[in-house]
N, C-alpha and C positions, 0 to 999 in steps of 0.2 A: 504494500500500500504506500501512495505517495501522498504529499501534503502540500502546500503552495499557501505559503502565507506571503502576500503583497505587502509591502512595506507601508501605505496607509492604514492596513487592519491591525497590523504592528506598531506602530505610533499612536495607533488609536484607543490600540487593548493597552502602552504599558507608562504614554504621555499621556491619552486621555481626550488629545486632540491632536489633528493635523491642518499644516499651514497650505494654504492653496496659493500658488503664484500663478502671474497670466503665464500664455503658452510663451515658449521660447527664451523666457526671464533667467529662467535658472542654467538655463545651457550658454546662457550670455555670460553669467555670477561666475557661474564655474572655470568659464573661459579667463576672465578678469582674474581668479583668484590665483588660478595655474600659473600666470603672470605676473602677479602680486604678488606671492607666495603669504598671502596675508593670515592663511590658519596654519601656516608650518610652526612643529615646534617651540620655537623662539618664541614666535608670537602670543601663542595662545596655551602653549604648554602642551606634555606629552603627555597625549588625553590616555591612550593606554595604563600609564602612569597612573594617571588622576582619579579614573575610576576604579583603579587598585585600592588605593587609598582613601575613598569616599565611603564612610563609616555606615550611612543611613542606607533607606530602601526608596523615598520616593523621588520623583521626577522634581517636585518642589523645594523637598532638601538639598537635592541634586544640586540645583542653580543657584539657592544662596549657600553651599559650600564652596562648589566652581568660583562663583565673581569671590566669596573673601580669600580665596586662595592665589587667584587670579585676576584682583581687581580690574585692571585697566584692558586686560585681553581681546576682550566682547568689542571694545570701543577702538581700538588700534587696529583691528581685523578690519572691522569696518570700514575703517577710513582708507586702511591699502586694497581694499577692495573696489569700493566706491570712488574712488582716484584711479583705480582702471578702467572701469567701467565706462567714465567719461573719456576717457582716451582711447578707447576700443569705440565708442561714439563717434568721436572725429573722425575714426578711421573708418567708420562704416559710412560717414556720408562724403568722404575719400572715394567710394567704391562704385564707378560707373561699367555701365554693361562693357564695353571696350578693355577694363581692367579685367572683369570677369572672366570676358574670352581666354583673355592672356591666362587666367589663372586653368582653367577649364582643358586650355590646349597644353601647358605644362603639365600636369597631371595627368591627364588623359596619351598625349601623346611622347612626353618628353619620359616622363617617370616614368612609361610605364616600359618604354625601350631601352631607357638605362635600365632598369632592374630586370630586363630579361639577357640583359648586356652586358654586366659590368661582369661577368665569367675572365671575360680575355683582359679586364682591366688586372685583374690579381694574377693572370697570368702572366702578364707587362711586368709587374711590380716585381713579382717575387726570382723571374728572370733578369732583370736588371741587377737584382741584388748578388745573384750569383755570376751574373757577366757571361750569358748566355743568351740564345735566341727560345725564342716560344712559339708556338701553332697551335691555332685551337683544332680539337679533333674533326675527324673527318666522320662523317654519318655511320660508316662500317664500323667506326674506330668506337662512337655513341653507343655501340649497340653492346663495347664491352666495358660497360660504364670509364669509356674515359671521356676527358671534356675537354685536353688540351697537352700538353708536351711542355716540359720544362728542360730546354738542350734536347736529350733526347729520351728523358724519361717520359713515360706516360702518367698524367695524375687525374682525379677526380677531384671535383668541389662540390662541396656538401655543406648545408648550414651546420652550425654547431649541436641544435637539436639533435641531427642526426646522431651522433653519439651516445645519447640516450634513447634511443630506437632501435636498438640492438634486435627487435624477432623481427622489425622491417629491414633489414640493412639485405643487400645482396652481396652475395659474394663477390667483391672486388678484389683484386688482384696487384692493385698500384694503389701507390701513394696517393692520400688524402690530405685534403688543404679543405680548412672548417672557416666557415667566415661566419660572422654576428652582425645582421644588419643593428646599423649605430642611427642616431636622428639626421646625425651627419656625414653618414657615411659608410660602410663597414670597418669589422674588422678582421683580420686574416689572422690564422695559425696552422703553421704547418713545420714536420720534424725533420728536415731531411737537406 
């Protein structure tokens, strides 16, 4: 048997109320806050922490032990949030359909060619390091999980998950190179 508690029957059954925002408010807050970092630790304290050490049981004692423990928290969140918020403003009325495209064809077609692409980018890199030539595999060469040639080895490129996918893994034969897509870029690992 399964159970599906939603998080408003959940704030309802154990705060006793829930807050309703218009549509798209909270995905804007959120956005603002990511950028703000206005509830990280520092800020507002380490709520894990906090609710270890909150002695009572109800939602009401909750919030005036939080603010005397954390006076100004609630109030300094705020404002680094709310100071994003307007500057995600400006930037949203920054945003005309002509930006959009641009944003829509980069996504759509830039990213989405570099990330079925950048294979031969770590085969560039991790050959230069060793002061040799590279070639990405040939279709025949695909079919024996290789992706590319370092000098004249053959190697495969596998995300890093792959490594904890061990009853998925096929038997390969050659050198693995593990990359970790990064916000900015990957990153490579490889032993050899």
């Amino acid at each position: 048997m399964e159970i599906i508690l939603k998080n408003d029957k959940i704030a309802q059954d154990v705060v006793g109320k829930t807050v309703e925002f218009p549509k798209y408010t909270t995905q804007i807050m959120n956005l603002a806050n990511q950028n703000a970092q206005g509830t990280r630790p520092k800020v507002v304290g380490q709520m894990s922490e906090l609710i270890k050490q909150f002695p009572n049981k109800t939602y009401e004692e909750w919030v005036k032990w939080y603010n005397e423990q954390m006076p100004n928290a609630i109030a300094e969140a705020t404002e680094k949030v709310y100071a994003m918020v307007k500057t995600i403003g400006g930037a949203i009325s920054a945003i005309d359909k002509n930006m959009v495209r641009k944003w829509v064809e980069d996504l759509v077609l830039t990213k989405t060619f570099i990330g079925f692409c950048f294979q031969e980018s770590i085969l560039k890199a991790i050959s230069e390091t060793k002061g040799v030539k590279y070639r990405v595999a040939r279709p025949q060469e695909e079919s024996k999980g290789i992706d590319g040639f370092i000098g004249e080895m053959p190697v495969s490129i596998k995300p890093i998950t792959y490594k904890t996918m061990s009853r998925l893994q096929e038997n390969i034969e050659v050198k693995i190179i593990y990359y970790e897509k990064l916000k900015d870029g990957i990153k490579v690992e490889y032993d050899f």
